[in-house]
N, C-alpha and C positions, 0 to 999 in steps of 0.2 A: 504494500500500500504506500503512496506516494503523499504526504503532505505537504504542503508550501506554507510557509511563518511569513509573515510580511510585518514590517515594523517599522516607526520612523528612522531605528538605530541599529545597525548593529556593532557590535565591537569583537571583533573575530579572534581577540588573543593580546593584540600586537597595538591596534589602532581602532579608530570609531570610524566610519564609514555614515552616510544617511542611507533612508530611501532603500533599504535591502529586504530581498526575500530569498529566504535559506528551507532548501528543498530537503526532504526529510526521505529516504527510504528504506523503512525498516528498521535496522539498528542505524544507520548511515548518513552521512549528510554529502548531498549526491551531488550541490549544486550551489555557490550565492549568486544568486541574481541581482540586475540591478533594477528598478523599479518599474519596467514595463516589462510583460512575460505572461503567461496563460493566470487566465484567470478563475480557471477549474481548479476545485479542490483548495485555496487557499483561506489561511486563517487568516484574519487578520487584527493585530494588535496595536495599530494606532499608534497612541503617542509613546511605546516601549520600547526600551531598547533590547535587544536580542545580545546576550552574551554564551562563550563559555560557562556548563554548572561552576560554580566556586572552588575552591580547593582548599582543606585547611592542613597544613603540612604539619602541623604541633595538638592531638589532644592526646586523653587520659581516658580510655570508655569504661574503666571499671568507678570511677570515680563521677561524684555528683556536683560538684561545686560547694558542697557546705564546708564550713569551718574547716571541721576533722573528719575531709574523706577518707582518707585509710581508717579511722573509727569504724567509720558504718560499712565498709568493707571487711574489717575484720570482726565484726558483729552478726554478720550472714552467711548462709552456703557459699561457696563458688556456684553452686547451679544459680543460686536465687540472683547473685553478682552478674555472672552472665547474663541473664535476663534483663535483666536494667542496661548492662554495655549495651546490649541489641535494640531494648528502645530509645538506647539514645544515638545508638547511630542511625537508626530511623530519623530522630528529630534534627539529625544532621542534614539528611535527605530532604524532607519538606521544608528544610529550611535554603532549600537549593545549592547545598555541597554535594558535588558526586563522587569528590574522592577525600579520605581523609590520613594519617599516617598518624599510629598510634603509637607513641614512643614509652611504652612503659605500661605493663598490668601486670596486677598479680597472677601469681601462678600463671602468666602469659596466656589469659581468655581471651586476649582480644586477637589473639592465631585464632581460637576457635569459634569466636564472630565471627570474623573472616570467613572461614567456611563454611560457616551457617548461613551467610548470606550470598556466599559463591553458589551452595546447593542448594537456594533457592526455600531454604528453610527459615529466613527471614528476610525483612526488607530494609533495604539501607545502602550507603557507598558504598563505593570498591574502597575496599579497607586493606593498608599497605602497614603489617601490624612486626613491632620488633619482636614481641613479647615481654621478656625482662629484661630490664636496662640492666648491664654490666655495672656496676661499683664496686669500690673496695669495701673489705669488712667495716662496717659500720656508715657508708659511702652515701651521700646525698640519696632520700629518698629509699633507703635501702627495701620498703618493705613492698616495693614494686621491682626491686631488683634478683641479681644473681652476684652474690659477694663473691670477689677471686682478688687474690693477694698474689704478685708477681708472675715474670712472662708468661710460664706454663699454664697456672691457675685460670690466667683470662684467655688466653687462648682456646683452653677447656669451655671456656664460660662461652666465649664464640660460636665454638664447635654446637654444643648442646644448644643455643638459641636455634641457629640453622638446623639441626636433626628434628628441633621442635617444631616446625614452619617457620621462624622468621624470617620476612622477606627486607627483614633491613636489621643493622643495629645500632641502638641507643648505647651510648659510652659518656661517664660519668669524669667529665675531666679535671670538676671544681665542685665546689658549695653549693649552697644554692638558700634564697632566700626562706623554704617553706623546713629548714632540717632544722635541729632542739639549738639552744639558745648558741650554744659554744663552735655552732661550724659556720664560718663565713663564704658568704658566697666567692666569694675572691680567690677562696684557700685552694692550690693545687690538692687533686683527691688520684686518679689517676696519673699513673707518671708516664713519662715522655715511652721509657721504652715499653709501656704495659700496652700506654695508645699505638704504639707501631705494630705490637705484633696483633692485635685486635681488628686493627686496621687493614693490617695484611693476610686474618685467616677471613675477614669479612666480605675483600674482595675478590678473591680466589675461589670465593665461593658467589660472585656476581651480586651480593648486597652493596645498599649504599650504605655507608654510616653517616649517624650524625651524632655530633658530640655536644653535649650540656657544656658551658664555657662562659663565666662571667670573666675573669680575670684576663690578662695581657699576655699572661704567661701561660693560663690555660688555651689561650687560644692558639699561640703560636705552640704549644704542643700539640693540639690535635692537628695544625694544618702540617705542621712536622711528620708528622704519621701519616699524613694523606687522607682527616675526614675529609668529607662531601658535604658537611651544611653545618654550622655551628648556629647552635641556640643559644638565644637572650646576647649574646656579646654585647652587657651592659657595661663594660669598660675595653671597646674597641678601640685603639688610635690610627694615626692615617698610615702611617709604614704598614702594618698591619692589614689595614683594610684595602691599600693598593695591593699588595699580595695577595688578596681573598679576590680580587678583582681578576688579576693576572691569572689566578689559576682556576676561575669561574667556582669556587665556593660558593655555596650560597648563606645568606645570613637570613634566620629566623627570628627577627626580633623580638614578638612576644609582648607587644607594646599595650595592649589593652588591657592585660590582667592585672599590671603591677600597680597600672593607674586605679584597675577597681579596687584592688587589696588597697591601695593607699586613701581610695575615697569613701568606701563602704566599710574596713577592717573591724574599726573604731568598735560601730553600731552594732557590729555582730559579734562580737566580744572576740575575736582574733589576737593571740597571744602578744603582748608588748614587745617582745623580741624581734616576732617576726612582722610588727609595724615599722619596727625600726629599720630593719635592714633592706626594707620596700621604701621606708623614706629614704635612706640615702642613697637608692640605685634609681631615684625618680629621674634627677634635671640629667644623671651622669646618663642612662636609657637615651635623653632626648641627641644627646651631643653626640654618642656613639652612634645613633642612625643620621643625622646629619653626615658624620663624615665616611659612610658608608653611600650614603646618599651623592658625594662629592666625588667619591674616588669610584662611583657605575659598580657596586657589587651587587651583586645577581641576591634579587630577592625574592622570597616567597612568604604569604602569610599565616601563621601557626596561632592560634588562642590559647593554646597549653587548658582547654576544655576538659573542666573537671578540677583544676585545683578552684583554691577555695576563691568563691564570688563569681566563679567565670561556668554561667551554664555551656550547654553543648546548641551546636550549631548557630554559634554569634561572628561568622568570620567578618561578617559584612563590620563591626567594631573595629576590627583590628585594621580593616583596610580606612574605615573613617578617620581612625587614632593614627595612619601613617599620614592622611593629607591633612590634618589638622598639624600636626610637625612638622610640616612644608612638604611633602613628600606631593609631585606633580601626580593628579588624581588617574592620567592612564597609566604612572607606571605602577601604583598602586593596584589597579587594576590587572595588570599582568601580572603584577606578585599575589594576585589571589585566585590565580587563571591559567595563564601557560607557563610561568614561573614554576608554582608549585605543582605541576602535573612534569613538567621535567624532571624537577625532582626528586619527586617520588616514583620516576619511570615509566611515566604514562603519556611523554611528553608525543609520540606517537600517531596516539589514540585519540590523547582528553586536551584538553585548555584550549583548543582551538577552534573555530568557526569556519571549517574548510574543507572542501571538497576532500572523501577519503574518512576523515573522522568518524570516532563514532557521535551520535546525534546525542550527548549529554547538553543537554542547554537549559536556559534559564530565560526568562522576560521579566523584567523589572518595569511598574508605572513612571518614565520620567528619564531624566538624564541622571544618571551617577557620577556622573564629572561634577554637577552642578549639588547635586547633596547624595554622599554616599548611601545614607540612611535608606534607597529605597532599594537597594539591594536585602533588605529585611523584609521586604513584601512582594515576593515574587508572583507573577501574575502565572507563570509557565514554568512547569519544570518536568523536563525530560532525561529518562533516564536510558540510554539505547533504543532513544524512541518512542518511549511507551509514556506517556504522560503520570507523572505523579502528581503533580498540582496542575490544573488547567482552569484557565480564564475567570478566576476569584476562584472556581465549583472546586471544593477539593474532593478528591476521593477519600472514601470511609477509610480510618486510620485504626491501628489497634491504639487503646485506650493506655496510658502508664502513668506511671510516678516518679519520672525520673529527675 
């Protein structure tokens, strides 16, 4: 079956175009036309713009956003935990992401979302899952990790994510703002030659890594070892970030959660410790993606969905929170699009509006250049074609609490 989208906008990845209509066949996008062309069988969407689904390169699906998600994670089954990852990578779905990259679950459920929703046993994005993030004994976050203590140790820890399903790995190269009062985000956790050989049984085995990295020193460790995307780099500088350029890195910035922990923490009773170590990564965040911003390094956007204040399926935030920092609203847009579908290795298939693709899209009421916010209210959302939200009407959703 053949459907034609017709829209005032489309934005195919790269740039906005007017006056397009993108031909749909099957899973497939067969065709963009430009505004004169058969006028059988066409939808038509007026004043929306037609994008790439979204991409969030950074959540957490075993986790809910409250205070102390690992609490209520370690309070339930894993069956009953699985169950919530799955509705909520549903609500990643309607909320018009069609791929997301889960850098971190207990006991590594979110391999097995992934194949509950590759077999069609739920609904939701193509989920590019690591399972458990590598850290050292006692290592940022550990209770979503796999602790290993020198080369062999993690190496091992490599091995066994990949025998498990992971099609990527998360590696713990620093601190991190949400660990008990005495670990600073800044602090090396992972050392240079742990991240080499991690890095090197991750790629030999054709995953990408991505490594956790506030510090200067964390960072050029992992680029050391050869990750592929460093998250939060809330103390990037510019030698650094021309090198992430040069060698097409990409940076996860993570910019909207730290602002919610810093605006919301308070009222929710969120630990003073871990207020503070959000206040002081707030203005140093804003400078760090400026000069990422200056020196062209390849971005993608991640909400870290699921720590605490940050529900699931808000990417359309993180890209509002990059053009409110100055960040120019298409490249924004590509960092929530063809950016983060490269990344996660779908660069392909997904983020794109073009002939060949598959037919993952989105229609938003309005220009998202002009206010991101209406990427939160998708009019159209297709997923290999198959409509999941179409023209306000949604289709009947399973009901949850997540």
């Amino acid at each position: 079956m053949t459907v034609i989208y017709r829209a005032a906008r489309v934005f195919d990845g790269q740039a906005m175009t007017a006056n397009r209509r993108v031909v749909v066949e099957g899973e497939r996008i067969v065709d963009v036309l430009g505004d004169d062309g058969p006028e059988r069988d066409v939808v038509e969407l007026g004043e929306a713009t037609i994008l790439p689904g979204l991409v969030d390169a950074h959540v957490h699906l075993v986790w809910d956003g409250s205070v102390a998600p690992e609490s209520v994670v370690a309070s339930e089954s894993a069956v009953r935990t699985s169950f919530r990852a799955a509705a909520r990578a549903e609500a990643h779905l309607r909320a018009g992401v069609v791929a997301v990259r889960d850098l971190g679950s207990t006991e590594a459920l979110a391999i097995e979302v992934a194949g509950a929703i590759d077999a069609g046993l739920a609904r939701g994005p193509r989920v590019v899952a690591a399972g458990r993030a590598v850290t050292m004994t006692g290592g940022h976050v550990h209770c979503i990790g796999r602790e290993a203590d020198g080369a062999d140790a993690v190496r091992h820890a490599v091995r066994a994510e990949i025998k498990f399903g992971a099609e990527c790995i998360k590696l713990m190269a620093s601190g991190g703002i949400l660990g008990p009062p005495g670990e600073l985000p800044g602090a090396v956790q992972l050392t240079a030659g742990e991240l080499a050989v991690a890095v090197d049984e991750a790629h030999r085995a054709g995953r990408g890594v991505a490594a956790h990295a506030h510090s200067v020193e964390s960072i050029v460790n992992a680029l050391d070892a050869g990750a592929d995307s460093i998250e939060h780099g809330s103390r990037l500088d510019a030698p650094t970030a021309a090198r992430m350029a040069d060698a097409g890195v990409y940076l996860v910035p993570t910019l909207a959660p730290l602002r919610s922990i810093c605006a919301n923490g308070r009222a929710l009773g969120m630990p003073p410790d871990v207020l503070a170590k959000a206040t002081d990564l707030l203005d140093l965040t804003a400078e760090s993606f400026h000069t990422a911003l200056a020196h062209q390094v390849p971005l993608a956007a991640g909400t870290d969905a699921g720590v605490p204040t940050q529900r699931h399926g808000l990417v359309w935030q993180e890209l509002a929170t990059m053009v409110q920092l100055g960040c120019p609203p298409e490249v924004a847009l590509r960092a929530g699009t063809a950016g983060g579908a490269r990344l996660l290795g779908l660069g392909d298939t997904a983020g794109r509006v073009l002939a060949g693709a598959r037919a993952d899209l989105i229609a938003v009421p309005g220009d998202p250049r002009d206010d991101p916010s209406v990427l939160a209210r998708p009019c159209l959302v297709l997923l290999d074609g198959n409509p999941i939200v179409a023209h306000h009407r949604e289709e009947p959703a399973w009901t949850s609490r997540c």
